[in-house]
Every structure is written in C-alpha cells, then in structure tokens.
C-alpha positions, 0 to 999 in steps of 0.5 A: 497131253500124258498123264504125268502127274501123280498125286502125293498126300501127306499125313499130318493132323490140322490142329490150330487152337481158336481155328475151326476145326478141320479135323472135322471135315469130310474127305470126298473122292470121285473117280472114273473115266471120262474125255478118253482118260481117267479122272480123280476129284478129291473135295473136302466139306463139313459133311458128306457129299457126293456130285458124281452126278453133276461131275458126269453132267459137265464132262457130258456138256464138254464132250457135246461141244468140244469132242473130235471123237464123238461125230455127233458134238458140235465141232465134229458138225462143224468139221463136217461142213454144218454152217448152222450149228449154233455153239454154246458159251463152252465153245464160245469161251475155248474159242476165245481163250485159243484165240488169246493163247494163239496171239501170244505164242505167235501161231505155234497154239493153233486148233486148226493144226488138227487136219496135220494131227489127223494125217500124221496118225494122232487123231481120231483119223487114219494116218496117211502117207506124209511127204513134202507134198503133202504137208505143204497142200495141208498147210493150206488149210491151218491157220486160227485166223482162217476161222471166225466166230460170228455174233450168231455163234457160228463158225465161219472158215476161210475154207470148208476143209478147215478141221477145228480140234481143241483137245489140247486145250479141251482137257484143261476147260473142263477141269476149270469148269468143274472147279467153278461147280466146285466153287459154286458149291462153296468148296474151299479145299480141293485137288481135281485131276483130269488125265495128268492136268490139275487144278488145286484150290486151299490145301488138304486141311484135314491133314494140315498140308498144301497139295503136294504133286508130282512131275514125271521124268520125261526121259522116262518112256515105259513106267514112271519115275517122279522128276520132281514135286511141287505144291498146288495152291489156287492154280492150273497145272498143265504137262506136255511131252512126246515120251509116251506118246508116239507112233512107229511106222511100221515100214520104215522103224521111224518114230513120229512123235504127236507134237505137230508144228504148225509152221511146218507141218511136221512133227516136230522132234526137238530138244524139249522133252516135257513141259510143265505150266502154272496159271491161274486156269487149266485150259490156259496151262493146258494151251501154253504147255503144248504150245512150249513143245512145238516152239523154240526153247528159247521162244518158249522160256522168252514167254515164260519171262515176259508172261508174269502170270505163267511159271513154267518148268521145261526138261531139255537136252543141251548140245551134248545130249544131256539133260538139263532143266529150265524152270522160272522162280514161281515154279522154283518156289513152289518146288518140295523137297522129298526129305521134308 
C-alpha cells in the first residue's frame, strides 16, 4: 500500500452557545515511524496528554505477531516451518478478518500470495527469474484455504512451503487497534494515519470542521498532486495503486508492478490505477482496496454495489486510454469541494 493521503486542516473556531466549550481542548500530536513507513496521530482532550508509550507498545505488539520483515515475529516462525508457535488473539483476529474478505472477493484477497510477492521482488526476499514455469510451481503453494487455524491457535498448512504475509492487510489492523486505545481512552475526536491509510473519529472541534483529507492522483508517478478531498468521519480509509510502487528489470526495462494476482500468478497491469475504500475498520479498507487492484473493474465495482457497508472510489483508464473515474454515492457524499 502507498502513502496517498494527505491530511488538510481547517481553520475556523468552534463556538456554540449552551455546547461545551471546544475552544478549550487540547490538541495532541504523535509522530514517528514505524511498520517501515511514517505515522501521524492527531487526538484531542480536555488536557494534555501524550500516549507515545503506549502508541510504540501497539505497534511492538504488531510487529511480534504479523511482520514478514523481522525473522523473529510469530508469522515469520510459521513461514519457517515452526508448528508450535501458538498465535495471539492479533494473529487470530487478521486470520479472521482475511479469511472473510477472501470469501468476499472471491480468492483475489489472499495471504497466501506472499511466496509470488516475494519471487517477483516485493518482499522481504530476493526476486528470482519468473516465467511460465515457475509461476505455475508456486502456484501450487497459494491458496487461503490451504492454511487452517486450529482451536489451539496454531496454524496448519496443507503444505510446509505455504508462506502467510498479511502486510496488506497488517497496516490497516493497527491503525484499528490504536483507535481502540484511543477510544478505551474515552477520546471522541481523533485523525490516525498510518503510511497513507487512515481512521477518523468526531471532527477537529477546536477548529469547527470534520477531518478533511486528500486523495492523490494515481497518474501522478514522481511527486504528488491531490486528486480529490473527502471528509473522514467514524470510518477506515484505505488506498491502493501500483503508481509509486514498482520495479524495473534491469535487463530487459520491463516494469513489474507489485500487485500480484493470485489466480495468475503474475503481476498484474491492468486499467485500475488506484483504489480507494471506506469501512467501518481499516484492516477491512485495507484488504478490499488491494484486492480491487488485482481483480476486474467490473468484479471490483459489483462488490462496491452489493456490499452496503463499503463506499469506494476507483481511477481507471477506459478503452481509450483516458482516465476515468468510478466512485459509489457514500464516497460521493463525503467528497469536499476545494472552494468551500
């Protein structure tokens, strides 16, 4: 997933006769870096406070479970080969949340895709050479329904060679968990932003105005440009799009882009340029939005419809070439105008 979100602030005072008075409450901000991107958590509370420990704590307890990147987690035990590693309600509840998005997507959200992710270069491994033959012998290894999570909370694979990664789905987990601190907390007005993908709750109340971000142009390859701006209110806000991250083979000029389909086994350049899901968490936003990138426009927008809970917003390019957009009414209706 990209950092595609900037975040925009408005500026007016919140002054409401016989309301509470918000021109009193305190703005906190933590910032850092942390599941190899940058993080920006902006809370607001009738005094001062800072959770920076606590903020550091969740994202520790995140790495330990879910990361692919540090060979001492829990999943990277598993891709091992470990069959002991007993998982902790994190791993159980991504499990389960991947397991339902899978369902839903028809197999094109699928963990097990991590060994072609790997192999084409976007992982934590080397790439390799990849041709017909050898996308077809991994193959062999992906599948969500090859793997089993066990009463005891152990993972079982249909094959050892079965590699898990949840880091499309992992950046979107913890931003949920820390708005559940945040809520434990009792902190009604809050924007966390974790490497593009966000969680709003309330509105900035000391400046009167809902949390207004914006989504980047995915045609956009070097820099940024905003495409357009929405409102965040008590929803998960997820982006997905192969415009920054690729890679060129070095021999041949030919650009691979990371978005693996799992049917396939190649990487997949299709008409979708970018993605852009609401939900009600960000660990689902996060999973439908990459799904999105590797299934059919049509596949994708059909979900979109059905799916009550989602809104979404997809760039694309039509028959033509040319850019269009697709976007269903929630997102519509959350949409800002600049000018206002």
């Amino acid at each position: 997933m990209m950092n595609r979100i900037g975040l925009l602030f408005a500026s007016a005072v919140f002054m409401v006769s016989c309301a509470p008075d918000y021109s009193k409450l305190v703005e906190n901000r933590n910032a850092g870096g942390a599941l190899g991107t940058s993080y920006s958590i902006i809370y607001l509370s009738v005094e001062k406070q800072n959770f920076q420990k606590e903020i550091d704590s969740v994202f520790k307890a995140v790495n330990k479970s879910l990361s692919t990147y540090l060979p001492d987690s829990d999943i990277s035990k598993i891709n091992q080969g470990d069959t002991t590693i007993v998982v902790d309600k994190m791993f159980r509840e991504v499990f389960e949340l991947s397991k339902a998005v899978n369902h839903n997507t028809n197999g094109y959200f699928d963990p097990t895709v991590g060994v072609l992710v790997n192999a084409w270069g976007f992982g934590p491994s080397s790439a390799i050479v990849m041709d017909s033959t050898a996308v077809d012998s991994l193959l062999t290894f992906v599948g969500f329904e090859k793997i089993d999570l066990t009463e005891s909370n152990r993972i079982k694979k249909a094959n050892p060679n079965i590699y898990i990664d949840f880091n499309a789905i992992a950046k979107g987990y913890a931003i949920d968990r820390l708005a559940a601190f945040l809520d434990e907390k009792q902190i009604s007005n809050y924007l966390i932003e974790v490497g593009g993908e966000l969680v709003g709750k309330g509105e900035n109340r000391i400046k009167r105005k809902p949390w207004v971000v914006g989504i980047d142009d995915p045609q956009i390859e070097k820099g940024r440009r905003l495409k357009i701006l929405i409102q965040l209110k008590d929803r998960a806000l997820a982006s997905s799009g192969n415009y920054r991250k690729f890679r060129i083979d070095s021999i041949t000029g030919k650009k691979y882009v990371h978005t693996v389909d799992p049917k396939s086994g190649f990487t997949k350049n299709g008409s979708t340029l970018g993605t852009t899901v609401l939900a009600s968490t960000c660990g689902e936003a996060d999973a439908y939005a990459t799904a999105f990138m590797a299934m059919d426009l049509a596949d994708a927008r059909n979900i979109l419809t059905e799916q009550r809970e989602l809104d979404g917003y997809i760039v694309y390019l039509d028959e033509q070439g040319e850019a269009q957009e697709f976007m269903t009414e929630g997102f519509e209706a959350m949409v800002v105008n600049p000018n206002d």
